[in-house]
N, C-alpha and C positions, 0 to 999 in steps of 0.2 A: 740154882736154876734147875727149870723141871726134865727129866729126859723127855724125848720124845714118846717112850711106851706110857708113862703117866700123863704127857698132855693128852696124849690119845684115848685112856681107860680115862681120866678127867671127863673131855669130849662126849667118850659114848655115855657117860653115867649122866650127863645134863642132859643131852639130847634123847635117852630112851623116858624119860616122862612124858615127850610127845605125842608118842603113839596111841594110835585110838583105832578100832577095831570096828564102831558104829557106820553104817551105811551114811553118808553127804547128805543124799536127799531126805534123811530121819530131821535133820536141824537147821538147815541152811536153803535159803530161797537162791530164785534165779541169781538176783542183785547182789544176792552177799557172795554167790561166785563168780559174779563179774570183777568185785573187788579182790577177788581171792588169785584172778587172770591177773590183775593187773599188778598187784604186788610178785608177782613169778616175775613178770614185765620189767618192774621196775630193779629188783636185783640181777633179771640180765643184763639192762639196760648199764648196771653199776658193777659187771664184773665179779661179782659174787662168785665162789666156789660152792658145791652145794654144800660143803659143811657152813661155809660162811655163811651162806642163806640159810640154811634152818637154824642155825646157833642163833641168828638174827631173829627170826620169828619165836623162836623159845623163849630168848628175850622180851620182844614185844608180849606176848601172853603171859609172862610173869610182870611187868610192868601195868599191863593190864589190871591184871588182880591185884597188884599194889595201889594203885591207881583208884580201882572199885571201893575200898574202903573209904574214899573220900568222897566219889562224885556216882550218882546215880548212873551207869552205864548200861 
């Protein structure tokens, strides 16, 4: 079983691929941040801690790109 300092250095080393430095409005319209509200939304709504909610969206964006090799997105 992992200690807790490895789940934690584990943690920070998936979640720092996230980061992105680019300006919102450089790639993203109104609608895609109305969607971007309502997913914040919906992990409040489910109790999420904010690690659990970004670990969750890091997820969802590698799932994504899994995903893209099959279906036009």
């Amino acid at each position: 079983m992992k200690s807790v300092d490895e789940v934690e250095v584990a943690r920070h080393n998936y979640l720092k691929q996230f980061k992105n430095e680019e300006q919102l409005s450089d790639f993203l319209s109104q609608d895609d941040l109305k969607i971007s509200k309502k997913l914040v939304e919906l992990m409040k709504k489910e109790g999420l801690t904010h690690n659990e909610a970004y670990a969750s969206l890091q997820y969802a964006h590698n799932l994504l790109e899994y995903e893209s090799n099959f279906l036009q997105l």
